[in-house]
N, C-alpha and C positions, 0 to 999 in steps of 0.2 A: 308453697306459693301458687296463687290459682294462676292457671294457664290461659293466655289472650282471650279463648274460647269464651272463658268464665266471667273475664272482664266484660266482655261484651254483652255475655246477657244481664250482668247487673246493671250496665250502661241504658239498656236495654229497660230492663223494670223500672229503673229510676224517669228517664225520659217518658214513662207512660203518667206518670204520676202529676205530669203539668199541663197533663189533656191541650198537647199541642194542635190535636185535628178541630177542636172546636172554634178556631179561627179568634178573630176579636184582637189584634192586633195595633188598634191605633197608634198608641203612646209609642209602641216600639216605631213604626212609622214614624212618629213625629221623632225619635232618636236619632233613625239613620239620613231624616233629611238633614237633621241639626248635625250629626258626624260628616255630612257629602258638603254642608258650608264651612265646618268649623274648618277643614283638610284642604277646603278648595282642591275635593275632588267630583269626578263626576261620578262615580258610582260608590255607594254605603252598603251594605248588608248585617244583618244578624242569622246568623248560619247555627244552625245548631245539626251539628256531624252523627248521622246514623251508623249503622252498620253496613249497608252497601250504600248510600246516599247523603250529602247535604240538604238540606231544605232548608228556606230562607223566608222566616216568619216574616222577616219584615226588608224592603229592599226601595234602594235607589237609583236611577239610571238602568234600570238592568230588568230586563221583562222575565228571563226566567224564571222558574219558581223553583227548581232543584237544582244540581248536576249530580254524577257520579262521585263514591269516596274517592275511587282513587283520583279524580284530579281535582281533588279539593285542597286549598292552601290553608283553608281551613282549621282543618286535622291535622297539622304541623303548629300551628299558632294556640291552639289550647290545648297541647301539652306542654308550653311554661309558665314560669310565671310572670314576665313580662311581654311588653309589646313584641311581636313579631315583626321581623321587617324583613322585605327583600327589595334591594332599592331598582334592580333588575331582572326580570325571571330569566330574559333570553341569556343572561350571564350567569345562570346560578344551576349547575348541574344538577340541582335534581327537579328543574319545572322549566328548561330550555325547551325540552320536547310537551311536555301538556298542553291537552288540546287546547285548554284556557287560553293559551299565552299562542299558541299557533295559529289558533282560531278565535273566532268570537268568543268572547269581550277584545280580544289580545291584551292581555295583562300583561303591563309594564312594574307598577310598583306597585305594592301589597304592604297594607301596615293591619293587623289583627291587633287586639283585646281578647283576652282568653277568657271563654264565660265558664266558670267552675259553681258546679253547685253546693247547697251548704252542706253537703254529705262528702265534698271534698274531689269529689269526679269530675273531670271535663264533660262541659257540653257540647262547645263549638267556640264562635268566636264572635265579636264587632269585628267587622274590617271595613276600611275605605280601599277601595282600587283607583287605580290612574293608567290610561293610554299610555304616558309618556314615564322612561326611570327619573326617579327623584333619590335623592342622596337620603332623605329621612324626613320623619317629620320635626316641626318647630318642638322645643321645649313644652310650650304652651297646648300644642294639637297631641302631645303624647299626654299630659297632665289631662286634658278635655276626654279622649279616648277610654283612658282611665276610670273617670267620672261614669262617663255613659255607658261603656259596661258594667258599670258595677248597677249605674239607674236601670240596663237591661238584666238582670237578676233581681235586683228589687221587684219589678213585674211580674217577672216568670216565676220565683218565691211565690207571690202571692196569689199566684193561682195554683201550685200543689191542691189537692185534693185531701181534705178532712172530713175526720167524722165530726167536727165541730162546726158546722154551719153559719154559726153565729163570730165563733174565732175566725173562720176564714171570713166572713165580709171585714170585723178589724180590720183583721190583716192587708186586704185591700185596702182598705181607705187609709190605712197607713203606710202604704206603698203610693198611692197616688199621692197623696200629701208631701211625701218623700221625694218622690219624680217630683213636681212641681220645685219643690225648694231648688234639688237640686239644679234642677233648670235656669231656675234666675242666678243661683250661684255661677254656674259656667256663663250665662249671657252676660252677667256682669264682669267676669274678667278678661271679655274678649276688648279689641282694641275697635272695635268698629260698634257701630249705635246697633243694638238690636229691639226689633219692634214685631208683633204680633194679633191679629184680627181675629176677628170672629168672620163663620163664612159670609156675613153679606159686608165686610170690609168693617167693619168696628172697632176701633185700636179702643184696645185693653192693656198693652201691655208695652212699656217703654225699659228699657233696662238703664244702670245708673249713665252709662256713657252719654245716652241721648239727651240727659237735663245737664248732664255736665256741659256736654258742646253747644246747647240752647240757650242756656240758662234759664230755660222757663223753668215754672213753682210745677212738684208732680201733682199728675192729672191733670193738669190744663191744657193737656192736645189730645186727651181722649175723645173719642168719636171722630168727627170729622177737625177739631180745632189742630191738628197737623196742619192744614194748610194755610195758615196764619202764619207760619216761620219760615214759607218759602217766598222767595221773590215775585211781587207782583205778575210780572212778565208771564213767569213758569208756571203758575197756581193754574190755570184753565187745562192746559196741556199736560200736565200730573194729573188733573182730574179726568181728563179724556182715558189717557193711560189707563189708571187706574180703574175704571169702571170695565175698559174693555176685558180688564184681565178677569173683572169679577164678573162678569156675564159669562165669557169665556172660556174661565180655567188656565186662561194660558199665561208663564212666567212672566213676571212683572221685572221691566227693568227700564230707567229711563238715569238721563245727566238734569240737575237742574242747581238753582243756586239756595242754599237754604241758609239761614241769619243763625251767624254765631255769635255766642254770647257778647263780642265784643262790638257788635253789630255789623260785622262787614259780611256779605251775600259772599259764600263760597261755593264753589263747584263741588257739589256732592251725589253717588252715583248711587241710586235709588234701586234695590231690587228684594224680590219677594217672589216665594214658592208658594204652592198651595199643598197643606196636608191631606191625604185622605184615606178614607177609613176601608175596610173589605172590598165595602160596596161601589167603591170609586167615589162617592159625597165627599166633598171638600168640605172638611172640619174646623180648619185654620187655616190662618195665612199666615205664614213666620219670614219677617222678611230683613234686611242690612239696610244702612246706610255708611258711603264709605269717602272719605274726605279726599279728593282728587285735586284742587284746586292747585296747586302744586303743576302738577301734570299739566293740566289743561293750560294754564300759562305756557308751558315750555312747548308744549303742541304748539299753540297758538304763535310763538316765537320763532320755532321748525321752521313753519308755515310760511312767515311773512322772509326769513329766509330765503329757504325758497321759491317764492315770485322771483327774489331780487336775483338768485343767480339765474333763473329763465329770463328774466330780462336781460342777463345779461348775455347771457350765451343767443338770445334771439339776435340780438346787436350785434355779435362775431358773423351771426350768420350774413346779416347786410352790409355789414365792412368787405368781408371775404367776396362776397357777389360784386359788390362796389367796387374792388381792385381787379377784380378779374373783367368787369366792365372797360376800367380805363388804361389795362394791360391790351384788350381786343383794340382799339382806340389808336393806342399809339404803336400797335402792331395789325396792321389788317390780315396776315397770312394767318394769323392762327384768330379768326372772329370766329368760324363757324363752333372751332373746338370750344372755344372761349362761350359760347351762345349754350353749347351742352352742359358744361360744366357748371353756370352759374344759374341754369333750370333745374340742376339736380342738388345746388345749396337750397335756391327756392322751396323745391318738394322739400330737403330735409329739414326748412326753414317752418313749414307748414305744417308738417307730423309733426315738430316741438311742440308747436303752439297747440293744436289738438289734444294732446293726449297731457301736456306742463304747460297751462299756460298762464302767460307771465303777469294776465292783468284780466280785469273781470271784460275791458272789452276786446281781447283776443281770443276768451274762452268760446269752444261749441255753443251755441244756445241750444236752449232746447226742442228739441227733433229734428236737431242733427245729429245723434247716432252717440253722446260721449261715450268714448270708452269703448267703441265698436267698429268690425271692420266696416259695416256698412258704411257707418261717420264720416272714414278717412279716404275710404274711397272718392264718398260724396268731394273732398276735399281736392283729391288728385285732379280728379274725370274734369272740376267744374270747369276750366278753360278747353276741353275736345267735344262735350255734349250736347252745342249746339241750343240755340235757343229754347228749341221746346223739351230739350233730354233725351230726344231719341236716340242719340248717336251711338251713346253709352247705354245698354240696356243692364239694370240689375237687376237679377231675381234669387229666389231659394233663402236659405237660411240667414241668419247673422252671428257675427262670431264674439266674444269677449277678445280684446286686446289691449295693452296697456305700453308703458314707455321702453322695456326692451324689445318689444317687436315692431315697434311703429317705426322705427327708422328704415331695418331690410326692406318691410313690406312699401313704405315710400318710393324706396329706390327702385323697388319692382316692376310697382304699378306705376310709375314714373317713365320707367323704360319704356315697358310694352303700350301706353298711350303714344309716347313720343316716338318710336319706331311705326305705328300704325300713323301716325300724322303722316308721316315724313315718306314711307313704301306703301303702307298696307290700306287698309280697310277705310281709314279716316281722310287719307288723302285724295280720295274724291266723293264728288257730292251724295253718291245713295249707297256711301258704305257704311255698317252696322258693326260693334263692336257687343256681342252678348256677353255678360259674366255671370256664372251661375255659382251659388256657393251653397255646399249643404254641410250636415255637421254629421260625422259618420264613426260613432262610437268616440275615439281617443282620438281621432283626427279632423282637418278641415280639409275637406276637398273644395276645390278652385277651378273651374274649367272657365278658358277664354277662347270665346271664337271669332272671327272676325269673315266676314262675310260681304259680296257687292264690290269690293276693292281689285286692283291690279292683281294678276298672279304672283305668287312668291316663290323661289326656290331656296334649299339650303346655302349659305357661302361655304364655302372653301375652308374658310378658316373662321375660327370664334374671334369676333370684335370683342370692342370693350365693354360693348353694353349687354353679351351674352354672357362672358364676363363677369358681370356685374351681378345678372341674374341668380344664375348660380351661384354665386357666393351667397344673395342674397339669402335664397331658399335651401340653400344645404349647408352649407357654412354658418350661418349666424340661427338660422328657425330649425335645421335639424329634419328638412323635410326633404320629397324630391320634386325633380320636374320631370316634361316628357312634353316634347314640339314634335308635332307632325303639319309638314306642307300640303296643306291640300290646295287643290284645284279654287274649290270657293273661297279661300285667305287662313292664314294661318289657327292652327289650333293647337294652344297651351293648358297639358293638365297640372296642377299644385296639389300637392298631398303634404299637409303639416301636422305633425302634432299641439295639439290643441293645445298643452302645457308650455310649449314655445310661444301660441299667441299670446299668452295670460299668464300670472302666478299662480291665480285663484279657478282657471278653469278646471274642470272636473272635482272641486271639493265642495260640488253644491248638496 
């Protein structure tokens, strides 16, 4: 029995035989982008496993052009004979520690194609990768995987090196002939319309889905006649779309309504890659269309949902002020408390409307800040800042914020205006209240000073509205605070993380 040693250099002699260094990889290109949609994954490769290295003739999502054998998942997946899966690496003792999955990419799921050549030897693999673990692929994306490995050996076959000149172009032209069928054969058992251009946007190619869901006769939306079966309305703005992608390069993806066969305009979510060859030229554009209209209703239904329960909940908020109105009313010892409490429904009444609001004319208009601290601030301040805005001065950065931080930060800036009314800096005529905000890696820093006003000193004891503070900022945003009394009025520093102001900050 030859020893690994021996395996490898015939591994070795066989892998020179397909003159891998001489580049010319399109079609495999066009494979691993068709494998990164068929998986709805973001990254595709074709790996063919050396003896100390991978290299990956043809790749999707993924800039590198090698790694190392040993942390290649690779070299696991073409030696079977079926799909390789790992629906987890960081769960699977032998690739929890590789740097793959530690580090860049961080590979979560791994499904290979083992590419064997006709002499029987592995060469490497197709594989799609995914960020996130997945339990397996579809029935369908393992049958599709199948296919396209086997279409990547067809290629690679036909460029082996002969002494027959004339036999190897054959050969070729009968492996491209091959690829191609094959290719409509997958595009047509996929569930979504697939469609395909020439670089300067030429639809050449419609798969059976797309005459099915149209009912148009084939070839009648070649060249630009697609845009004949989308809804009036959409037909400019698909076209804008669409040019900018082809001037561009850059992924095409747009919502619009396109006429199905039965004639009724559905929501269909329009998107298109571009191929390209060594040299970075965009060869093709392979693109889906994918039948959403379903969804987009139930969106749309969410939606008007919720208006109605902001409205409703806006309506608690003026009930609740309303009763604590006519509780102050018919009790005057408790009006002043009664006067705080139903300015601090107010402000919570006002952060709703900001960031949910309940009707188009309670929403921010535009340059007011939606979705930002600047916005809500603007929101608070607007009854202390005086007619011309000096009072309240804002400078430095702006922050992203959404519906679970608008409420603490309400109650905050709520306090420290209404104690600077009522002691400090606002409560007489040439006091200044500055807020500066900057964004400081993972956090939002918040300094407030207030300046020109009465002197301040600590109390004694924490009222309800210091209170308050705190809760707000370390209790509900996860940040801290830090008051100091100075001489010229009081000065509050805020340090939050940015992730409490937002969902989505830091995942830009």
């Amino acid at each position: 029995m030859a020893d690994g040693r021996g395996l490898e250099t015939d591994r070795a002699a066989l892998l020179a035989l397909y003159d891998l260094d001489a580049g010319g990889f399109r079609n495999l290109d066009e494979i691993t982008d068709f494998a990164a949609t068929l998986c709805d994954a973001p990254i595709a490769l074709v790996s063919i496993v050396e003896d100390v290295r991978q290299r990956f003739l043809a790749r999707t999502g993924l800039d590198a052009e090698e790694t190392p054998r040993d942390v290649s998942f690779c070299a696991h997946a073409m030696l079977g004979s079926e799909i390789f899966v790992v629906p987890d690496a960081t769960q699977n003792h032998r690739f929890a520690d590789n740097l793959l999955v530690t580090g860049p990419p961080h590979i979560r799921f791994y499904a290979g194609a083992p590419l064997v050549g006709a002499d029987g030897v592995p060469l490497g693999a197709l594989c799609v990768i995914d960020t996130k673990p997945r339990a397996d692929l579809t029935p369908m994306q393992r049958q599709g995987m199948v296919l396209l490995a086997r279409q990547v050996m067809v290629e690679l076959e036909g460029r082996r090196r002969d002494r027959d000149i004339i036999t190897f172009q054959n050969e070729s032209a009968a492996a491209l002939a091959t690829s191609d069928r094959m290719f409509h054969t997958l595009a047509d058992t996929m569930p979504q319309m697939v469609w395909s251009t020439l670089p300067d946007g030429f639809h050449d190619y419609y798969n059976a889905r797309w005459y099915e869901y149209t009912g148009t006769p084939a070839g009648s939306t070649d060249g630009d006649g697609w845009s004949g079966v989308f809804h009036p309305d959409d037909q400019e703005r698909a076209w804008g779309r669409w040019r900018n992608s082809l001037v561009t390069g850059e992924p095409y993806e747009i919502e619009y309504r396109l006429r199905h066969h039965s004639g009724e305009y559905r929501w269909t979510l329009g998107r298109a890659l571009p191929i390209r060859d060594a040299e970075g030229t965009i060869t093709r554009w392979i693109g889906t269309c994918t039948d959403i209209h379903e969804q987009k209703l139930m969106m749309e239904e969410r939606e008007m949902i919720a208006h109605e329960l902001s409205h409703r909940i806006k309506n608690i908020f003026s009930v609740i002020a309303g009763l604590i109105g006519l509780s102050a009313r018919q009790h005057p010892q408790i009006s002043d408390v009664a006067d705080d409490l139903r300015d601090r429904i107010l402000a919570l009444g006002r952060a709703h409307d900001f960031v949910r609001p309940h009707s188009a004319e309670s929403a921010p208009q535009p340059g007011q800040g939606v979705g930002s601290l600047s916005g809500i601030l603007k929101q608070i301040f607007a009854p202390y800042r005086g007619t011309d805005g000096s009072r309240i001065l804002l400078s430095g950065d702006d922050a992203a914020i959404d519906d679970r931080s608008a409420t603490p930060l309400a109650l905050l800036f709520h306090e420290l205006a209404t104690n600077a009314a009522k002691y400090g800096a606002l409560s007489v005529p040439d006091g200044r209240v500055h807020l500066a905000v900057s964004v400081e890696g993972d956090d939002v820093r918040i300094d407030w000073r207030e300046e020109g006003g009465p002197s301040v000193a600590p109390s004694s004891t924490d009222g309800f509205g210091s209170r308050l503070m705190t809760l707000s900022v370390e209790r509900q945003l996860g940040g801290r605070i830090e008051r100091e009394w100075r001489s010229e009025g009081l000065a509050i520093s805020l340090s939050i993380p940015r992730r409490s102001m937002s969902r989505t900050a830091g995942k830009e």
